[in-house]
N, C-alpha and C positions, 0 to 999 in steps of 0.2 A: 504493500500500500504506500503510497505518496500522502504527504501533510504537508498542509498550511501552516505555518507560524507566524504569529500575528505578534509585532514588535507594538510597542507606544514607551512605559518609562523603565523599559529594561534596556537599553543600548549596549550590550554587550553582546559577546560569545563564552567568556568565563562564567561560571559558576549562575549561567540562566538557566534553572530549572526547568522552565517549559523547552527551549531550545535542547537539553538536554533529554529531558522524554521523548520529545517530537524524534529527534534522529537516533534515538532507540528501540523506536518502535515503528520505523517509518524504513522499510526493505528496500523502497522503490525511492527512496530520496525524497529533500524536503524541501517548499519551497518558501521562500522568506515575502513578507510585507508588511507595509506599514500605510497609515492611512493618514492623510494632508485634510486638517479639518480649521481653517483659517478664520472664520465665522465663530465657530465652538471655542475657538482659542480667544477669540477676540470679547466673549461673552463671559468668560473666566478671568479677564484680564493678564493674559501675555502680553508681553511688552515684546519690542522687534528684540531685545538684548536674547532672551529666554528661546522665541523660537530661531533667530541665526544658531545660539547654539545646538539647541535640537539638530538644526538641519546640518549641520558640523557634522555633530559626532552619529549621526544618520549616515554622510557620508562615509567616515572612515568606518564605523560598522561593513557598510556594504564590500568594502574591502577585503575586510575581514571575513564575511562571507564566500565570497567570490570564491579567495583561495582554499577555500574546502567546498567548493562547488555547491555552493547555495545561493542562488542567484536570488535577487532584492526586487520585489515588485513596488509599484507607488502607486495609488489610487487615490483619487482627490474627489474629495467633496466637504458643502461648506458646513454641516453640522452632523455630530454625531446620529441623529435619523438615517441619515445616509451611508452609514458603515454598513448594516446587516445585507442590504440590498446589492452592494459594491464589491464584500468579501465572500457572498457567496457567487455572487457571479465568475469572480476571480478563479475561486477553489474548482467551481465545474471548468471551466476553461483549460485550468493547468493538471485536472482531472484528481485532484487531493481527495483522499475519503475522510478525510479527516483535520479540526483545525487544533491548532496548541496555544493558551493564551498564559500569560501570569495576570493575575487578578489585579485589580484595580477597586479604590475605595471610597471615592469620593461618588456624590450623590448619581452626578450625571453620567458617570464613567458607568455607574454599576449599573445604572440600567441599561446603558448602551450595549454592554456585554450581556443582560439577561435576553433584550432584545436578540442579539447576534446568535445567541447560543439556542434560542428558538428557530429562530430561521432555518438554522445549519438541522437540525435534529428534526423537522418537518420535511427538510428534503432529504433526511435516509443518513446524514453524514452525522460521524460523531466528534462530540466536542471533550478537552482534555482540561480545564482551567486550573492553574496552582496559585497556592500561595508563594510568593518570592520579593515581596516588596519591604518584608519585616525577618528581623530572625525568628522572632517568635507571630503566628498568624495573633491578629487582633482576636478573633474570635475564641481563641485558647485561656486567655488570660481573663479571673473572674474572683472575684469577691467569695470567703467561705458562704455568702447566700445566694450565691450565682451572680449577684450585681455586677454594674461594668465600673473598675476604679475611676473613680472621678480627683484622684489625691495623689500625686506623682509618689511620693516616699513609698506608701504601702504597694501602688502596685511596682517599684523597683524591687522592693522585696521579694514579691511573688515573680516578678519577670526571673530576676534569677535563679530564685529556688527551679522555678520550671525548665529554665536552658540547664541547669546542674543536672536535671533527670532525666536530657534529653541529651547529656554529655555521650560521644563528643561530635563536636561539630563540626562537618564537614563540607567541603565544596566541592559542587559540582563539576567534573572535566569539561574541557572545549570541546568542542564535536569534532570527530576526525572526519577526514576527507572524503564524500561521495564522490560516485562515477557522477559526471559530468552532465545537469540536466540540458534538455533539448527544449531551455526556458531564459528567454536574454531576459536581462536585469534590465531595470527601468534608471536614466538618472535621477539623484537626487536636485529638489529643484534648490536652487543659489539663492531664491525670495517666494515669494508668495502673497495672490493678493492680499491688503491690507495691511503687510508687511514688507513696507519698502527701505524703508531708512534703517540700514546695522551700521554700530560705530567702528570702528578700525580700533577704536581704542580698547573700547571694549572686549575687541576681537584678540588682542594684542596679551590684553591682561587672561584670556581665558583659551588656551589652545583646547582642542576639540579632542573627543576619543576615550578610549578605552588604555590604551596604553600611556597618555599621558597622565590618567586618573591614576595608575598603578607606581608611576613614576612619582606622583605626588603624594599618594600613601609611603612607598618607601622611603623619602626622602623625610618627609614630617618623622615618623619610628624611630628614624636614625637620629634626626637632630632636633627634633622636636618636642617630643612626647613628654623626656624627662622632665623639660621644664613647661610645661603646660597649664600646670595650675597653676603655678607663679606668672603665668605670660600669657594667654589666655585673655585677659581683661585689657591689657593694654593694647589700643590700637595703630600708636606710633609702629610698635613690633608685628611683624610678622611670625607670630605666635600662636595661630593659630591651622586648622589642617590644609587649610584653603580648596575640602572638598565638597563642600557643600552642593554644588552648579551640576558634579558627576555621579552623585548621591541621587539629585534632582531626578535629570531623564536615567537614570541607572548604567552609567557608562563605569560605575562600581558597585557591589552590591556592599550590603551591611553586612552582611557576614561575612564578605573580606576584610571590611576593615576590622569589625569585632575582634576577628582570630590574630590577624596583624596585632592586634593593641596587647589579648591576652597571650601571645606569644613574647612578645615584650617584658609581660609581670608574669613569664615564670608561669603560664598556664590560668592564670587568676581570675575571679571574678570579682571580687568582694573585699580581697585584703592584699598587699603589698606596694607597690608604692600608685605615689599619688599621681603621677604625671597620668598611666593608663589609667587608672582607675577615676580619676576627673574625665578620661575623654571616651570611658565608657558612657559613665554616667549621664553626656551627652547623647549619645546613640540611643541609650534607652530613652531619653527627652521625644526622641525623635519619634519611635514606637508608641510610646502615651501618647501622643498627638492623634496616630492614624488611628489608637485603640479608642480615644474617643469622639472621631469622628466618623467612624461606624456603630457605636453606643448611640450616640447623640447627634443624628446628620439633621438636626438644623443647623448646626453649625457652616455646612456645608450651603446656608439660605439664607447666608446674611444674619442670623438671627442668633443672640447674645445666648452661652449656656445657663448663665442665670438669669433667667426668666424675668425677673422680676425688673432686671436693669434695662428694660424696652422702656419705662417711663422716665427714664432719664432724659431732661430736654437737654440737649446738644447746643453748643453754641453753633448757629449756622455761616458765622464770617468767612465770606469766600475772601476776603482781602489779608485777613488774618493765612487762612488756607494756602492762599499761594504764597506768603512769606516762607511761609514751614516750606513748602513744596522747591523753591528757590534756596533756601539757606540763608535769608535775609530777616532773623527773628532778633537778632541784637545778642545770641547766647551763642556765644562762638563753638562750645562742643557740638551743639547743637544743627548749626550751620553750617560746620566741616563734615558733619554725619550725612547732612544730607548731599552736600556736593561731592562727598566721596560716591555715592551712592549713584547721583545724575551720569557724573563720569566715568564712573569703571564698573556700573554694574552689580554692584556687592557695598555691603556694609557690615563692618564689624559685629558681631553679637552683641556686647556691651555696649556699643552706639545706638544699636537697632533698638533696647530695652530705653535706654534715654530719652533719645527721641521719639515713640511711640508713647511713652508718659510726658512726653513736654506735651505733644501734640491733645492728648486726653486730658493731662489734669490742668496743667498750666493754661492751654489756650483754649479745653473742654472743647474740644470738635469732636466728630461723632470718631468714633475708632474704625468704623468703615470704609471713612473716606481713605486713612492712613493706611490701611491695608490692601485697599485698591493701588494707592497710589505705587504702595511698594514690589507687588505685585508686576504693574505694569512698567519698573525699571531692573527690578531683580531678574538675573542670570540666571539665580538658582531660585526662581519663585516657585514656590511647594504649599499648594491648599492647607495640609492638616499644618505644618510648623509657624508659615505666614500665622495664619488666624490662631494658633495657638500664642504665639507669641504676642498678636496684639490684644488678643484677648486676658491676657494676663497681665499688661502694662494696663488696659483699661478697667482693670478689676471687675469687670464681666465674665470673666470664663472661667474653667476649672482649674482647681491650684493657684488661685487669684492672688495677688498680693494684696491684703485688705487695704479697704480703698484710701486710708488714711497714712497708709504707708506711700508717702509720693517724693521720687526723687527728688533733691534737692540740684538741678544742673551745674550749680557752679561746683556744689563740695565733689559732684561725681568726677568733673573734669579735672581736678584739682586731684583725685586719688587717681585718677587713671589716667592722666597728660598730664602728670607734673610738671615737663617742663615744658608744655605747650608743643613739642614737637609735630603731633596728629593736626594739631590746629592750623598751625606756619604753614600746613601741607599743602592743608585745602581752600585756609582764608589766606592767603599771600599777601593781603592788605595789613594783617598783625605781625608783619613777620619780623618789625622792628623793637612789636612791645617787651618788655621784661615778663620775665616769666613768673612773676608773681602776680603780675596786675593783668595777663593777657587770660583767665578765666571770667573774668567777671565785669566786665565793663561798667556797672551801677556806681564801682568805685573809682571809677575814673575821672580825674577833675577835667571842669569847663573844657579848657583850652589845649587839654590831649582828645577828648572827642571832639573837639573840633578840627583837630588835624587829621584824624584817621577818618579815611574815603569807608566808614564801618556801620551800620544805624545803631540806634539806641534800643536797647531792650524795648517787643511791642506790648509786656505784660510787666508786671511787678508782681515776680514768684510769690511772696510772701502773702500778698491777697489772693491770687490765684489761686493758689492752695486751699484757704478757707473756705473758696467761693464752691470748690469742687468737693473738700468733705460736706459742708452744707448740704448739697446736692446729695449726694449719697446718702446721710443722713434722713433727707427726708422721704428717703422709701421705704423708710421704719424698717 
């Protein structure tokens, strides 16, 4: 029999489990595709930065293919409706009995796949679906009342205890070389309507593939990892794995990196040193996300996990809105978060938490907008981690930081850019202040903000703050 494999945020050939069933059980050879949904992307908020690199490392996959004779089909249409109709026509054509997908977990993905997997099974063919987007599947992990964790600590606890009983963990091989099908590959397209404008820069800071994600794993193991939890927070350093973007469309999986990390501490999960064992703890962040956004898929609709925080009135200032969106708020960590972000695609974790609470508590805009926006400039924009993440600077969401808990921008800048370095980077207009006075501008006499080309704070934290516990407050 010949099989379909159906590619979307797995972009590998390593350790893809569906890839790897498909041509274990596929005699007659298998045929690869993927499906160009430009519309559905644009309805999700992809930004051009997110789908160039999709279509990157789409490319260099198809390469990768190739030379094990699996040729790469493309089929385009503009929303997910139009996959089950496209890939079975595809599968009868190239005559496949069968399709192979890895699951997907977000609202709209999952019915597109329930859709797909009816289609295929009404006309006689059979469908194979895994889990491979998590080490541990979302649906494994449960409260002793069956509940789904809504509290990151406890279900780390359970996450582990469960990978301990499922020890040990293994990856899946590359697929070796079929005979050569009598099936040309389709190119991968260089843009797509809607998606015209990729930056160079962007392009520049983020090379494409599967082997560049492996090169970035080994290189962070090597000189990275020990100091991680010491380095991690600061953004001037490059301290962090920088794999977030190959995580995204799956050009790595998690359980390579997991096993990288615990090969590192000595086989570890739970004890030994801190460097792995910090950038585990991330990974399983990453897991609680998808675990609760198949618990909980409104999440997946716009719609706060605490219920109750929909009555919170938003400030709606579009003037205020594009300052944030600009870098032009008067709070220079703040500023430089976002202009790292416009221009290279990425922002720091500990910028991203700043910023995403300047945005909520200080200037109280809706966290929606914040999440749109980051979405549609992130490289590595990811439903469950985005909205999880801003869902937590908003004190909306699960494992909240109570609402009263609100950063303070300047003392952050000040523990994590001491010496203003991250700032100089991206505000070049401060690049002359002293490093004790270039966090906080409030304290800046007359006639030095009048020489910096810089604006003046558009809030004053210290009432902002009150104005937004208030607010909280009065949802009893």
């Amino acid at each position: 029999m010949r099989s379909l494999i159906w590619f979307r945020n797995d972009l590998r050939i390593t350790d893809n489990t569906a890839l790897y069933h498909a041509c274990a059980r596929s005699d007659q050879g298998v045929i690869a595709v993927f499906h160009v949904s430009p519309k559905q992307w644009q309805s999700h908020d992809w930004g051009p930065n997110k789908v160039d690199f999709v279509l990157r490392c789409l490319a260099v996959l198809k390469e990768s293919l190739e030379v094990r004779g699996i040729p790469l089909k493309i089929i385009q249409g503009d929303r997910f409706s139009d996959v089950p109709a496209a890939l079975l026509k595809l599968a009868k054509a190239v005559q496949c009995g069968a399709l192979f997908f890895n699951r997907e977990y977000e609202v709209n993905e999952a019915k597109r796949d329930a859709d797909v997997t009816d289609a295929f099974e009404n006309a006689g063919l059979a469908v194979h679906a895994y889990h491979d987007q998590t080490v541990i599947p979302p649906a494994d992990i449960h409260t002793a009342n069956g509940d789904i964790y809504t509290v990151f600590s406890p279900f780390k606890r359970k996450w582990i205890d469960t990978l301990k009983q499922r020890q040990p963990l293994e990856l899946r091989p590359t697929p070796k070389k079929q005979a050569p099908a009598k099936v040309k590959s389709d190119d991968v397209p260089t843009d797509v309507k809607h998606y015209r404008s990729f930056s160079d820069a962007v392009r520049d800071h983020w090379p494409a593939g599967e082997t560049e994600a492996k090169r970035r794993l080994t290189r962070f193991i090597n000189a990275g990892l020990d100091n991680y939890k010491k380095q991690r927070d600061l953004p001037a350093l490059h301290g962090t794995s920088s794999l977030s973007p190959y995580l995204a469309c799956g050009a790595i999986s998690a359980r390579q990196c997991l096993l990288a990390a615990m090969e590192a501490n000595n086989g570890r999960l739970d004890s030994g040193k801190q460097g792995p064992l910090t950038w585990i703890s991330e990974l399983i962040w990453r897991e609680f996300y998808r675990h609760v956004m198949v618990g909980f898929p409104r999440v997946c609709r716009y719609q706060p996990f605490k219920e109750n925080t929909t009555a919170l009135k938003w400030n709606d200032d579009d003037a205020l809105f594009e300052r944030w969106c600009e870098g032009k708020t008067g709070v220079p960590i703040v500023d430089a978060a976002q202009r790292q972000l416009v221009q290279t695609g990425w922002m720091h974790n500990r910028l991203r938490m700043i910023s995403a609470m300047y945005l909520t508590k200080d200037l109280f805009i809706d966290w929606r907008r914040g999440e749109s926006f980051f979405m549609q400039h992130l490289v590595d924009g990811d439903l469950a981690s985005n909205n999880g993440g801003w869902q937590w600077s908003a004190s909306t969401g699960t494992d909240a930081a109570p609402y009263f808990r609100i950063f303070n921008p300047y003392t952050q800048s000040e523990r994590f850019d001491p010496d203003g370095a991250f700032i100089r980077q991206f505000c070049p207009e401060l690049k002359d202040v002293d490093d004790g006075d270039i966090h906080d501008p409030t304290t800046w006499p007359p006639l030095m903000q009048q020489a910096l080309d810089y604006p003046e704070p558009v809030v004053n934290h210290k009432q902002a703050r009150l104005r937004a516990i208030a607010a909280f407050k009065a949802l009893g």
